[in-house]
LOVEX-737020 format. One record per atom (N, C-alpha, C, O): x, y, z; residue in one letter. Coordinates in pm, whole numbers, plus 50000, padded with zeros to 5 digits. Layout:
N
XYZa/...
REM end
This chain:
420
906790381568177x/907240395568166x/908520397568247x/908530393768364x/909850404568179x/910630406968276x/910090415768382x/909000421468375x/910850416568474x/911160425768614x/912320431168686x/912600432468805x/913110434868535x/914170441068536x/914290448768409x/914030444168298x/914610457668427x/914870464668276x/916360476468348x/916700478768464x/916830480668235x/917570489768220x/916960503068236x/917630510868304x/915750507768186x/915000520668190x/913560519268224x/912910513168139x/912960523168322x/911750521668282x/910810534368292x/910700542268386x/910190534268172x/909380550568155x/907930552268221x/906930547168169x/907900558668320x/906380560768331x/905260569068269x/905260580968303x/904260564968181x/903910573768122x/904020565867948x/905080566467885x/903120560967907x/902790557267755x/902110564267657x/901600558267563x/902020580667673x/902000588167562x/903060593367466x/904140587867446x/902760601267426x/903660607867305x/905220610767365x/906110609467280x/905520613367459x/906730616867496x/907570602767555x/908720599267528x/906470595667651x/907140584667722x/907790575167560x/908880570167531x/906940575967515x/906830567367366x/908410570767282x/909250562867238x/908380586667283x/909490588867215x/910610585967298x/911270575967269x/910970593867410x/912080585867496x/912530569567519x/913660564667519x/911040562367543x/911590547567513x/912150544367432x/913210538467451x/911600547367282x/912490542867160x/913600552067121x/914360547667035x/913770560867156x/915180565967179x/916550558867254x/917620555767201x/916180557567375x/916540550467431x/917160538667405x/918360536167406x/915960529767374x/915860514367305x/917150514967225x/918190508867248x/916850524267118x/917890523567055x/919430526467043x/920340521066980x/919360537467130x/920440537867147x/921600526167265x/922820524567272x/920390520167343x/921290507667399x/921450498267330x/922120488867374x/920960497767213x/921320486767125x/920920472767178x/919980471767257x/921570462967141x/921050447267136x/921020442767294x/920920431167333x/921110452467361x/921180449867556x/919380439867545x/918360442767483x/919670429067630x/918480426767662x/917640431667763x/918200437067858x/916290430867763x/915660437167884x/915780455267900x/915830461168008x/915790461567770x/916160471367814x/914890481967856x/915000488067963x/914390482767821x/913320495667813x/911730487267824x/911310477067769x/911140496167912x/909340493467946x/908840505967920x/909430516267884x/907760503967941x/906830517767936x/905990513568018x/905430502867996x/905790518868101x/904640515068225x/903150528968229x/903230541168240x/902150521268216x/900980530768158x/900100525168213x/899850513068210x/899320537268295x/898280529268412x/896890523768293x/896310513068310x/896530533768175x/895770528368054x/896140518967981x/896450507468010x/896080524867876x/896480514167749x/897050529467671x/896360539567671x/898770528367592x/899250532467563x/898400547567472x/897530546167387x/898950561067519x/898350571367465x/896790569867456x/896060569567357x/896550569067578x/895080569367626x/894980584767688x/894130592067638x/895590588467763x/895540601867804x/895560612367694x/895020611167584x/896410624967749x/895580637867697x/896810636567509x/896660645167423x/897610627467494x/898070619367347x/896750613267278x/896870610867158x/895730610967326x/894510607967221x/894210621067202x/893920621867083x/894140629967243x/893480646167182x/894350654067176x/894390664967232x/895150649067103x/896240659167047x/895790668666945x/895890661066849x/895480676666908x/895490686366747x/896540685166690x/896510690966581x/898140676866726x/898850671266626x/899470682766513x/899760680266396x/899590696466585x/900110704766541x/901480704466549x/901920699966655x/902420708666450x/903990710166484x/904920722666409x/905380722166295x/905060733066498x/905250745966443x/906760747166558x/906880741266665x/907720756266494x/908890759366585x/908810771766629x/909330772766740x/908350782366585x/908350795066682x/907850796966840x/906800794966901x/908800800566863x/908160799867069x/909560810467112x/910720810267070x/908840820467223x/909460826767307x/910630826167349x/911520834667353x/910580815067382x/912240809767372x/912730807367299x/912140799867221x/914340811767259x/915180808367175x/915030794267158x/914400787667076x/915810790767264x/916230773267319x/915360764767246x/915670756067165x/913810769367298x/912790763467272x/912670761367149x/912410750167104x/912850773167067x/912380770266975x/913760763666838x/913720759366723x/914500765566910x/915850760266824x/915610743866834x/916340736366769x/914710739466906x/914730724266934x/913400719566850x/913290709466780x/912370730366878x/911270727566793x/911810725266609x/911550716766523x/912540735966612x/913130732066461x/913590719666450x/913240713566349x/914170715066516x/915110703266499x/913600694166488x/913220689566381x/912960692866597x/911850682166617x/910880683966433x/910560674766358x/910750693366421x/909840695666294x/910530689766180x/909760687266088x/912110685866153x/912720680466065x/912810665566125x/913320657866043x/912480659966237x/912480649066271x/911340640366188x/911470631266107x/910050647566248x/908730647666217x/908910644166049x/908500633166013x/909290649665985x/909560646165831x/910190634165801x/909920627965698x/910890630865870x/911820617265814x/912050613566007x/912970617466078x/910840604966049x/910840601566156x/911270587166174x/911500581566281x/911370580866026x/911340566466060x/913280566766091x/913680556366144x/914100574766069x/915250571766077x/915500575766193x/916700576666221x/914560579166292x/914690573766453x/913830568766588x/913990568366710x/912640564766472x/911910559766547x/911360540866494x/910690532466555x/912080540366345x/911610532266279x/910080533966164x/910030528166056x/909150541466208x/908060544466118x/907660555466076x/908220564766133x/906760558965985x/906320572565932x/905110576465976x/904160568565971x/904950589466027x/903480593866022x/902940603565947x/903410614965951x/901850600465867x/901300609065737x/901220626465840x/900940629065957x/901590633665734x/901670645765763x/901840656465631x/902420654865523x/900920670365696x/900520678965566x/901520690065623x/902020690165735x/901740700165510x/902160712265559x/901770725465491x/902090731065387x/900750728665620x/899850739365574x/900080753565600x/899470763165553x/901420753165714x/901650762165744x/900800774065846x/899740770665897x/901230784565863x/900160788765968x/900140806466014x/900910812366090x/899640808565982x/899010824066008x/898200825366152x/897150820966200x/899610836466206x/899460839266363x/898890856266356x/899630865766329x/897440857266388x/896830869866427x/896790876466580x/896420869166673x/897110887966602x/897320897666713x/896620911766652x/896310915466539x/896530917666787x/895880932466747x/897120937266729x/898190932966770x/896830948666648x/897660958166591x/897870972666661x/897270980966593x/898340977166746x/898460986166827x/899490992466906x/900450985266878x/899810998966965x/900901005967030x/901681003567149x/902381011967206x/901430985667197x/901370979567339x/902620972367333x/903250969067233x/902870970467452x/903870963267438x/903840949567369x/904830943967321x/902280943667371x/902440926967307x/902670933367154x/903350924967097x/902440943067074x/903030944066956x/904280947466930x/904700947766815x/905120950667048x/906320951867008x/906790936767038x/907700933766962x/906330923167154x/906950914667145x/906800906967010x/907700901366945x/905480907766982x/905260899166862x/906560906366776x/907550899066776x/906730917766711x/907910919966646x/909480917166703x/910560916066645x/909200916866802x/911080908566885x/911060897266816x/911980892666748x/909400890266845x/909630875766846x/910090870666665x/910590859766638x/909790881266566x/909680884166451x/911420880566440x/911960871166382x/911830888266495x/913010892866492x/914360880566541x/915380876066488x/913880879366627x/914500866666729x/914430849166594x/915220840766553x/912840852866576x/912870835066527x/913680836966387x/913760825966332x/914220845866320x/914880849266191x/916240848466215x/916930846966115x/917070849466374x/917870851966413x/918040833566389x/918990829666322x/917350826566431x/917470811566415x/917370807766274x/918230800366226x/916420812066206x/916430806166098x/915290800666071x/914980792365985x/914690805966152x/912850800066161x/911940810566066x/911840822866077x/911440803165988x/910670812465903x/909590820465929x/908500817065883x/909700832866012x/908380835266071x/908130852266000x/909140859166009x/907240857265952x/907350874765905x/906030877565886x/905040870665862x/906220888965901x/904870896165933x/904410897965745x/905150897265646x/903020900065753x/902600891565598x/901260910465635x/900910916365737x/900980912565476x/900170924265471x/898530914965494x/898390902765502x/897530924965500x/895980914065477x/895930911465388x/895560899765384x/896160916965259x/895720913665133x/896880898265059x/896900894464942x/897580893365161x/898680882565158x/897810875265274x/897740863065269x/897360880065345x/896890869365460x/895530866465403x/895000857165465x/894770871365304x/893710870265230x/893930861465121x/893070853165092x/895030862565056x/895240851564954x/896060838865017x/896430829764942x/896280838665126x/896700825165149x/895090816565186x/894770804965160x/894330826965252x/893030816565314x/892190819465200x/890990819965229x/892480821465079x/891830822364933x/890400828664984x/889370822664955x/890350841565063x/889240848565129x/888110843065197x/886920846565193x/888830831565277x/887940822565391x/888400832465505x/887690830165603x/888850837665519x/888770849765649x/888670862965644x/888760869365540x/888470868265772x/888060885165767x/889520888865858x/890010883865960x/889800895965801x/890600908765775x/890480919965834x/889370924665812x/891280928365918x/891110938365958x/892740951265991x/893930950166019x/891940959965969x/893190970765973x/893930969966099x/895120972566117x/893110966266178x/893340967666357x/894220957666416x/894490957066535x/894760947866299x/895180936566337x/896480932866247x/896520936066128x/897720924566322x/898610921766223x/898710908866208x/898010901866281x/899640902466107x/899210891066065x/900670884366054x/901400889965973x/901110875666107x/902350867666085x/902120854765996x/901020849165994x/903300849965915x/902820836465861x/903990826365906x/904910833365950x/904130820965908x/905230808165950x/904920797065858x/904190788365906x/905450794965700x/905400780965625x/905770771665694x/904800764265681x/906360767165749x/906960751165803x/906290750165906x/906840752366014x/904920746665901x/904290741665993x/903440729965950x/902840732065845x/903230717666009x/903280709165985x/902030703866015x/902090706666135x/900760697666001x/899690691066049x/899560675966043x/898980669965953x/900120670566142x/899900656066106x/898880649766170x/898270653366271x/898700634166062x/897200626366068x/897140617266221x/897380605266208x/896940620766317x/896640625066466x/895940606566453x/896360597466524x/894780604966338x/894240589866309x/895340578566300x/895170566466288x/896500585966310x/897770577166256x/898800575566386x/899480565366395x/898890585066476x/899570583766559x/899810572866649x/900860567166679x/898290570366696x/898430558266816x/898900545366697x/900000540666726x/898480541266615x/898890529666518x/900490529466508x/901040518966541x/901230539566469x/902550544666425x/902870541566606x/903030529466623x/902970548466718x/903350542366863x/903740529166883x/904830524766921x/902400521466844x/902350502866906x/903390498066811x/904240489866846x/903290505766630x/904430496566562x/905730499866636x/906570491766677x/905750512266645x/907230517666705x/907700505066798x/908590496966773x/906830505866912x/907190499767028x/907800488566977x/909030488866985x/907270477666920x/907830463566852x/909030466966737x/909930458966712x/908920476966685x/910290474666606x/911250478966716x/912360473866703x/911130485666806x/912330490266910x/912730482367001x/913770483367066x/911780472967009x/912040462167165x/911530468767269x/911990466667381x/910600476967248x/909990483367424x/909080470867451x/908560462767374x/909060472267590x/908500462167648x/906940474167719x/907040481867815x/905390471467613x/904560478167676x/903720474667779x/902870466467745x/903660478367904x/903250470168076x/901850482068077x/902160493568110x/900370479268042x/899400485167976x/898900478968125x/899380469068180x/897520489568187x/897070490168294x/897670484768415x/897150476268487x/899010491268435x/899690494268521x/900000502868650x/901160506968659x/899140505968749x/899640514468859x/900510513268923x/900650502868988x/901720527068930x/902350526069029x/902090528869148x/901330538569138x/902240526469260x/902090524169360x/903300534469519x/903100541369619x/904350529369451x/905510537369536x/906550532769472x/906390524169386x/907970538269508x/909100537169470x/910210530169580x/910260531769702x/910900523469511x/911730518869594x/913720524869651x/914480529869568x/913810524369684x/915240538069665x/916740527669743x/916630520169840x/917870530069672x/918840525669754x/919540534069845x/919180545769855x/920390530369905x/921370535970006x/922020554969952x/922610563570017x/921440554469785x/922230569569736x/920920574769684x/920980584369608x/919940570369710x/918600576769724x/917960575869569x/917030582369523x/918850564769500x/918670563969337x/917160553769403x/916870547969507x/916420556569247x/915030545069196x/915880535469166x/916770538369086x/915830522969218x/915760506269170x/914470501969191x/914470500569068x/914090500769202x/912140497869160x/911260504869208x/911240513869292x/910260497669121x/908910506169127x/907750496369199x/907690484269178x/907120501269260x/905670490069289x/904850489969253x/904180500169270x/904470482669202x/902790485269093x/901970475569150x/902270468769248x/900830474969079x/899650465469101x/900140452168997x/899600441168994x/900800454668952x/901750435268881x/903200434168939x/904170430468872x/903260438269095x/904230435669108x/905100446969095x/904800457469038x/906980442669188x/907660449269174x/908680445469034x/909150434768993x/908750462568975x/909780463068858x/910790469168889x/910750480768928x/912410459268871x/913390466768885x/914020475568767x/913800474568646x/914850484368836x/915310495868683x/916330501768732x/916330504168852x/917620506068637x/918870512768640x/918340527768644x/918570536968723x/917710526968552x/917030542068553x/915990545368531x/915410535668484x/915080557368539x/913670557868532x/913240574268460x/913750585268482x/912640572168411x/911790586168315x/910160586668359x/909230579568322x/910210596768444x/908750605768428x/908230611868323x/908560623568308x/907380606168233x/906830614968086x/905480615468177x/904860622068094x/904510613668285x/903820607868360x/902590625668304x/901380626268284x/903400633768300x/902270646068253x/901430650368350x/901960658168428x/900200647568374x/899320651768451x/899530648068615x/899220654868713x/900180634968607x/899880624168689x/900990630768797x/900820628268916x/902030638668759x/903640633168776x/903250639268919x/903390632169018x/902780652368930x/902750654969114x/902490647569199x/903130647569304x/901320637869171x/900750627569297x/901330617669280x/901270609569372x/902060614369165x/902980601669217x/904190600869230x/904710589669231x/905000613169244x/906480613869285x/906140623769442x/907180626869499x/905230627269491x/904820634869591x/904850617269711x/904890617969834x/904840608269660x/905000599569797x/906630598869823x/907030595169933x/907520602369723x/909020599869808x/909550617669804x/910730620969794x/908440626969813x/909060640969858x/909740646269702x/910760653069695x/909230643269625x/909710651369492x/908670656169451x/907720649469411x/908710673469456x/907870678969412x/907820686269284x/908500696169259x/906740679369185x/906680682469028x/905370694369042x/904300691769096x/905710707068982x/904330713969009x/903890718568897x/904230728768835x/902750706868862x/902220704268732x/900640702668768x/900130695768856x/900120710068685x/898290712468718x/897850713668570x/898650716068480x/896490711868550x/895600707468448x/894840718368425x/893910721268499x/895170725568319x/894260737968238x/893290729768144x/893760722868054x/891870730768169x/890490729768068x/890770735967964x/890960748067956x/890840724567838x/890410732167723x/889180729467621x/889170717767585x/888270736367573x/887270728267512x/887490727967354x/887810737667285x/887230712967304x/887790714767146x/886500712867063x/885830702467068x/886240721966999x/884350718066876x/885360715666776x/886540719166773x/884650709066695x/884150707066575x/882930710166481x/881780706066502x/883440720066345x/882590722966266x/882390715866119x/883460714766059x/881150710366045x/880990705465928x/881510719565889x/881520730265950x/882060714665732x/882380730465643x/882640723465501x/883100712065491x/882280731865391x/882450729265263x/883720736765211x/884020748465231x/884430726565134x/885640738665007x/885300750964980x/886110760164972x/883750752164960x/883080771864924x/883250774865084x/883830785565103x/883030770765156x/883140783265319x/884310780965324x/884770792365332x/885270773065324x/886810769165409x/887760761265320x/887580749165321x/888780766265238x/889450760665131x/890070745865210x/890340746165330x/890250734665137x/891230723765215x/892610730765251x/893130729965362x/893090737265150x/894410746665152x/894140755265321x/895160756265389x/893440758365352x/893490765765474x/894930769665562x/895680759965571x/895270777965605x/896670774165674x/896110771565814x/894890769865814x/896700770765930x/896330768166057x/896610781266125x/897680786866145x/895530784366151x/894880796666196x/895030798566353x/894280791866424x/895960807466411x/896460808466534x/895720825666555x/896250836166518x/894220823966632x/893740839166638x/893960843266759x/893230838166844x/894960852966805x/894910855266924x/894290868066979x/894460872167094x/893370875466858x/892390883066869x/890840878766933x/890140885567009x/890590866666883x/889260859566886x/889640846267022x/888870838167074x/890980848267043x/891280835067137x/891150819367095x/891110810167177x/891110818266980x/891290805266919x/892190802166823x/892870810666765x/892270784566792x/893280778966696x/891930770966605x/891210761666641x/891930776166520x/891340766066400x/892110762366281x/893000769666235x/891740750166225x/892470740066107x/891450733566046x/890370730566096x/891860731165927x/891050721865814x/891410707465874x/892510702165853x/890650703165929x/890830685365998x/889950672965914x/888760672665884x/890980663565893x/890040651865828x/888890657065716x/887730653065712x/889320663765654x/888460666365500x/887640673765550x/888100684865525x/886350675465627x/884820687765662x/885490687565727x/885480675565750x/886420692665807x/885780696065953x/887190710665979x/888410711565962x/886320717666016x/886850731566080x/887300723966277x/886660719666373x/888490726066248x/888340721166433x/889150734466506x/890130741666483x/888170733066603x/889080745766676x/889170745466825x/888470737366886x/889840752066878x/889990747067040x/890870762567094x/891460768067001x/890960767967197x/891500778567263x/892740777867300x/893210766667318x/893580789967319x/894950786467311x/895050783867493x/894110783267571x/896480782667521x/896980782767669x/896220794267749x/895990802867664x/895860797367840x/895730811567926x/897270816367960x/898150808167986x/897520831967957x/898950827967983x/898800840768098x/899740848468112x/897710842168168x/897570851468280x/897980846368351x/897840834168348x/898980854468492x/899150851768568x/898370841568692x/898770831568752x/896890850768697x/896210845268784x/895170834168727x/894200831268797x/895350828068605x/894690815368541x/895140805168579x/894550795168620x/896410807268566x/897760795268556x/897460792168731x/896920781268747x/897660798368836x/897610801868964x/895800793268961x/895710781468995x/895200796968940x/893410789168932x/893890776368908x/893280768168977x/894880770468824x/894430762068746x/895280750768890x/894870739568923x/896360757268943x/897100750969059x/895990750369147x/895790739269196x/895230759469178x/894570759169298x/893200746369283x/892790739469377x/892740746069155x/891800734069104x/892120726069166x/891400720569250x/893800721969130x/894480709069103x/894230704569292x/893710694069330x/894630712569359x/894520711469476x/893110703869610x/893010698169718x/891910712469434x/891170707869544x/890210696569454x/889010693969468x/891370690169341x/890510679669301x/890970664069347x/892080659669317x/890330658869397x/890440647869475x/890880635469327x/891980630069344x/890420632869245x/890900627169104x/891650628569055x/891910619168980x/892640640469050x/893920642669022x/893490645468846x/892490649668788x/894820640468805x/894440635968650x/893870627168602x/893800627268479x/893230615868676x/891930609068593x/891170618068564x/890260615468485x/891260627468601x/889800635268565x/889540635768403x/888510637068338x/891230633868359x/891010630368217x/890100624368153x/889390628768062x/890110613668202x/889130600768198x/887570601968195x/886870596068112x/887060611168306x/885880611468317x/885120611268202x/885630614968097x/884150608168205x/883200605468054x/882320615568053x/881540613367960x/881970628668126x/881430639368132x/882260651068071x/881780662368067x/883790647668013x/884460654167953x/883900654467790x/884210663067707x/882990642867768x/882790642467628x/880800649767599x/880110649567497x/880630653067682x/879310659567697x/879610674567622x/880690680367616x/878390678567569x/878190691667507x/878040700067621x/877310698367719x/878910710767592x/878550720967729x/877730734867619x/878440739967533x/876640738567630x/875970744667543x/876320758567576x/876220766167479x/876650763067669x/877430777567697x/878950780967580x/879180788567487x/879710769767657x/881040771467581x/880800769767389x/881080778667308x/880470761967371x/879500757067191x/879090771967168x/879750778467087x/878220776767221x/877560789467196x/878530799167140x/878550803367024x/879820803867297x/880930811367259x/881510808567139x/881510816767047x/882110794967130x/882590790966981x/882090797766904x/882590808366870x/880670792166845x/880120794566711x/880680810066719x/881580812066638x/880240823766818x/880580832066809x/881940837466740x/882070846566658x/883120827266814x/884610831166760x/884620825766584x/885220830966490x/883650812366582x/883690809666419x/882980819266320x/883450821966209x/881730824566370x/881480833166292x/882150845166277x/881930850366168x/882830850966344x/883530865466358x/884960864866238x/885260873266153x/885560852866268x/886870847766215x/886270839866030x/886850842465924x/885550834266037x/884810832965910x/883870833765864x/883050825865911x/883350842365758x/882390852165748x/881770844165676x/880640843865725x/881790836765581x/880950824365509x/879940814465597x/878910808565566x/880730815365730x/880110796465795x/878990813365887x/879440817665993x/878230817265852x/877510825465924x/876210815465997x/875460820066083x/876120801065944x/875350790366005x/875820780266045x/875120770466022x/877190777566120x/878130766166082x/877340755966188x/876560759266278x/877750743566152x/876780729466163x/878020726166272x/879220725266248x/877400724866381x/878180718866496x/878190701066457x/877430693966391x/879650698166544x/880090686766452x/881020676666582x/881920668366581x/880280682466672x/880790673966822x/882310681366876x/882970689966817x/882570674967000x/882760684267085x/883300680467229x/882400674867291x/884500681667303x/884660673767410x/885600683467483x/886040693467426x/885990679467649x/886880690267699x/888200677867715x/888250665667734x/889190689467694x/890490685667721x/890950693267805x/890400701767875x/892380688567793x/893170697367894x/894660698167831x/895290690967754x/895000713867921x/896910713467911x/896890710068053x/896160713668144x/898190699668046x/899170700268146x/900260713468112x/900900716268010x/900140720368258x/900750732668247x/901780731868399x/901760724268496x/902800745868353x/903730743368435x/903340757668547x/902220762668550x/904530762768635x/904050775168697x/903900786368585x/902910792868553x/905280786468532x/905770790668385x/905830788668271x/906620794768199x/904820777468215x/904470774968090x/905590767267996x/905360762967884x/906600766768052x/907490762768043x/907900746868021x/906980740268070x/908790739267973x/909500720868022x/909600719768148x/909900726868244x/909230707768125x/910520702168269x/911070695268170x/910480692368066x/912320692068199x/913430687668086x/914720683468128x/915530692768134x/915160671768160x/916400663968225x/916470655268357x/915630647868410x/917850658968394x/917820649868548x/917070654868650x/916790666768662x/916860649468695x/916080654868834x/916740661068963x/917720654969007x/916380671369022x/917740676269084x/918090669169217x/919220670369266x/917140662069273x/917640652569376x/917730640769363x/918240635669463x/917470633569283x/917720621569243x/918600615369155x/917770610169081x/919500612669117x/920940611369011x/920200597868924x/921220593468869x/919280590268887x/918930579268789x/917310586768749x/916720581368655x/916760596068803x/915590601068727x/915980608468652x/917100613568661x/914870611568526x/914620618668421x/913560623468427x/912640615768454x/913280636368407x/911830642268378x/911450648468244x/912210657368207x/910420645568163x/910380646968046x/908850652268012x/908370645167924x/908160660068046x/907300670368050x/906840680967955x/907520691267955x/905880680467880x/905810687867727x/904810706267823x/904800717067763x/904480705467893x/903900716567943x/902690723767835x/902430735667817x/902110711767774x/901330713167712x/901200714867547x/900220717767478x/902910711167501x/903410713467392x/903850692367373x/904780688167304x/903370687967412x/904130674967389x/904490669467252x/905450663867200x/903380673267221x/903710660167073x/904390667366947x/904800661566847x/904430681366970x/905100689566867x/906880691166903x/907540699166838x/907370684466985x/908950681467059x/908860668467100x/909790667467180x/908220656467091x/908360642467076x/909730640667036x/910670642467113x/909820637366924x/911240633566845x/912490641166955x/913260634367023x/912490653266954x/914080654167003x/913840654667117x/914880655367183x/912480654667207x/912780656267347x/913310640467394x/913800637767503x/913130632967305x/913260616567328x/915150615067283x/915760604767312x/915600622967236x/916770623467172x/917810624667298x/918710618267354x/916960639067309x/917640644167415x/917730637267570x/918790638267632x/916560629967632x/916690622967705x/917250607867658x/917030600067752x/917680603267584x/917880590467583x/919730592567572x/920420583567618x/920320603467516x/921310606867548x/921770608367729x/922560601067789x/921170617467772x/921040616867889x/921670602767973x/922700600168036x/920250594867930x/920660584668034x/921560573067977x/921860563268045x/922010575167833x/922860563367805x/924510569767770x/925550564067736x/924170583767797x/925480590867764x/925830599267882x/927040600067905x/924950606367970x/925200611468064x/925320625468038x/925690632368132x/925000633067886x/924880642767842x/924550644467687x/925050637667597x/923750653367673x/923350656067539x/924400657767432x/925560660267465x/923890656067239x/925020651467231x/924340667667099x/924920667166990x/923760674167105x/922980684567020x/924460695867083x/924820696967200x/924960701766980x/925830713267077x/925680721367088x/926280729067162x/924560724167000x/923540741367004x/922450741667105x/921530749867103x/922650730067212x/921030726367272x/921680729267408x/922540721767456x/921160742867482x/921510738667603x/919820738967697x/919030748267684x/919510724867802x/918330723467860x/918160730467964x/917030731468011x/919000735468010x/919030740968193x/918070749168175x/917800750168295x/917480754468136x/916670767368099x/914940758168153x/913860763368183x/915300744768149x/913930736868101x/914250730568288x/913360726568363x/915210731168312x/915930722068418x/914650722468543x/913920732368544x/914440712168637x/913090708568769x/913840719268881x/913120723768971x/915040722768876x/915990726468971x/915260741468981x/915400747269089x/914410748968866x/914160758968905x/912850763568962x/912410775068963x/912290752269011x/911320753569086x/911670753569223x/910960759269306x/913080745369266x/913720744569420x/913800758669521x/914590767869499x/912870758269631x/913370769769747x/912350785269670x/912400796869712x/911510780269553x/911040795269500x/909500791369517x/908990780469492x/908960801469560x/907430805269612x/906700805369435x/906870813469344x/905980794169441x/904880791269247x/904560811069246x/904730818369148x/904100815269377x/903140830069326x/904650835469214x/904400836269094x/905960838469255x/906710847469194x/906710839969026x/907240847068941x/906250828568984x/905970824268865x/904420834468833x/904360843068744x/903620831968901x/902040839468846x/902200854468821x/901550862268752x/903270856168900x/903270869968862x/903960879468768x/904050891668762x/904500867368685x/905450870068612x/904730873068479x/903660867268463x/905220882168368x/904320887268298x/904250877368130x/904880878768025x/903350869268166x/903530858368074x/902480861767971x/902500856467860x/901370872368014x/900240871367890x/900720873567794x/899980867767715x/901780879767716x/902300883067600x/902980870967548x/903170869967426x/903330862567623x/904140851667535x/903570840267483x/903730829067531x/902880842867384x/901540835667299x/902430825267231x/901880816567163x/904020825467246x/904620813467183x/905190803967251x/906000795967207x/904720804667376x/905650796167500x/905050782367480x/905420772967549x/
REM end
């Protein structure tokens, strides 16, 4: 195995994955260029439980001007990653209450804003939100209904397969049950190696896609990433074509607090969106604090246990949201997690004290900005700037966590931004 590379990525999920072969490629026939260093075995972390959703509307302009770009990647991915991954487009119907509050006037900004891009997003009547779910859902006066066509569902069974080919057509070099250990720094405070349990790896430059992990292991040379782990629980329901059309669109209820989709032929899958309360996000830091496991907790095998409380709630949100499955057949069931930010927000570029790091951070959105967040960093480090001219990252930049107290993030009024 070399012990030198040009880049080396920490982190072998969906993002580290895309940046390597970005990268890769763009250094061209350089030998030794690119690793991926992964304390598992590649997209073992929270990239195996992806829902593999890919939609561009989000709160942010920026954001979501990139999500577009990534969603046309996603379509014709092999012309920068080398391979294809099977993918449907079912599109997706976003529900909110209907009322006099301010979250109904953002949902209409946001109406307003994603049209300003070019993102297909508009508010749709019930009797249109009834014939798209061919009357697999209930309907109500009290509630409005957005639709967004270009939304994308891809075969999630396909992903990790589509990764390992990637890696070999790109020349990544994959370094699979790997811990790092500490960092090594020169005289200008740049990473030239890393220490792991196989030894030291040298590197020109280095990418954190690391996700969960990234606080406790850039916290030994004083770089502080403030990234914590929101619980999410995902069921699965059996369902027939008569309760739940295959056509289904992907059902974003932010009345009932869930996301359900037609998955793998039966299965209704559904799982809860982000919390975007102040004082959740703030819980979810304070967890992080007092969990001694960090992000293995991923790992734990008590994550795949039935929790018969939360199951219970479900069935509740499935029966309310579809009036057919009034007996729906539980169909297994496990907890996940978001990696979340103070602000729900990227981390996205150089690092502000270090001049050869990269931080590359999905904030719980990873695999739906794969493609260009890998674009965008591999420019970065082989160009020294992005080469998108409508893309500006600072918005995403680590720099704005520097000298500012996390509470003035919790308190910031994020429950309304159901697209962050």
């Amino acid at each position: 195995m070399p012990k030198e590379f040009n880049t080396l990525v920490i982190g072998g999920g969906c993002l580290g994955c895309a940046c390597a072969f970005s990268i890769s490629r763009q250094l061209g026939r350089q030998q030794n260029k690119v690793a991926i260093i992964e304390k598992k075995v590649l997209a073992a972390g929270l990239s195996s439980r992806h829902s593999a959703i890919v939609r561009s509307a989000n709160a942010s302009p920026m954001a979501a001007r990139m999500a577009k770009i990534a969603t046309e990647q996603w379509k014709s991915l092999k012309t920068i990653w080398g391979v294809d991954i099977p993918f449907e487009r079912p599109g997706a119907i976003w529900i909110t209450e209907n009322s006099l509050t301010s979250a109904t006037n953002k949902w209409q900004l946001l109406e307003r804003t994603m049209q300003k891009e070019n993102i297909a997003l508009q508010r749709i009547s019930k009797n249109e939100a009834t014939d798209l779910c061919n009357g697999a859902i209930r309907v109500d006066h009290d509630e409005m209904y957005f639709y967004e066509p270009d939304v994308l569902q891809l075969n999630s069974s396909e992903i990790l397969n589509a990764l390992q080919n990637a890696a070999r057509i790109n020349g990544v070099e994959i370094i699979e049950h790997c811990e790092v250990y500490d960092f090594e720094r020169d005289s200008h405070g740049n990473i030239v190696g890393v220490h792991t349990n196989q030894g030291k790896i040298s590197c020109k430059n280095i990418v954190n896609a690391a996700g969960g992990w990234s606080s406790d292991l850039f916290a030994t040379i004083d770089i502080h990433i403030p990234v914590a782990l929101e619980p999410v629980y995902v069921a699965n329901f059996l369902v027939s074509f008569q309760e739940v059309p295959e056509s289904l669109p992907i059902i974003a209820d932010f009345v009932n607090g869930a996301y359900f989709r037609r998955w793998l032929g039966s299965i209704l899958h559904m799982h809860q969106p982000r919390s975007r309360s102040g004082k959740e996000i703030a819980r979810s830091f304070s967890r992080a604090l007092m969990n001694p496991e960090g992000a293995n907790v991923i790992y734990d095998a008590l994550n795949f246990s039935v929790n018969p409380q939360k199951l219970d709630h479900y069935l509740k949100k499935v029966e309310n949201r579809f009036p057919k499955l009034s007996k729906a057949i539980y169909a297994g069931g496990y907890q996940s997690f978001f990696d979340i930010t103070p602000d729900l927000k990227f981390i996205l570029g150089k690092d502000a004290q270090v001049n050869n790091l990269f931080h590359c951070l999905g904030a719980g959105q990873a695999l739906k900005y794969a493609p260009v967040f890998g674009e965008l960093i591999a420019d970065l480090v082989t160009k020294g700037s992005t080469q998108y001219p409508d893309i500006d990252i600072s918005e995403f930049s680590i720099g704005r966590f520097q000298d500012k107290a996390m509470e003035q993030f919790w308190t910031t009024d994020t429950d309304n931004n159901y697209f962050l």
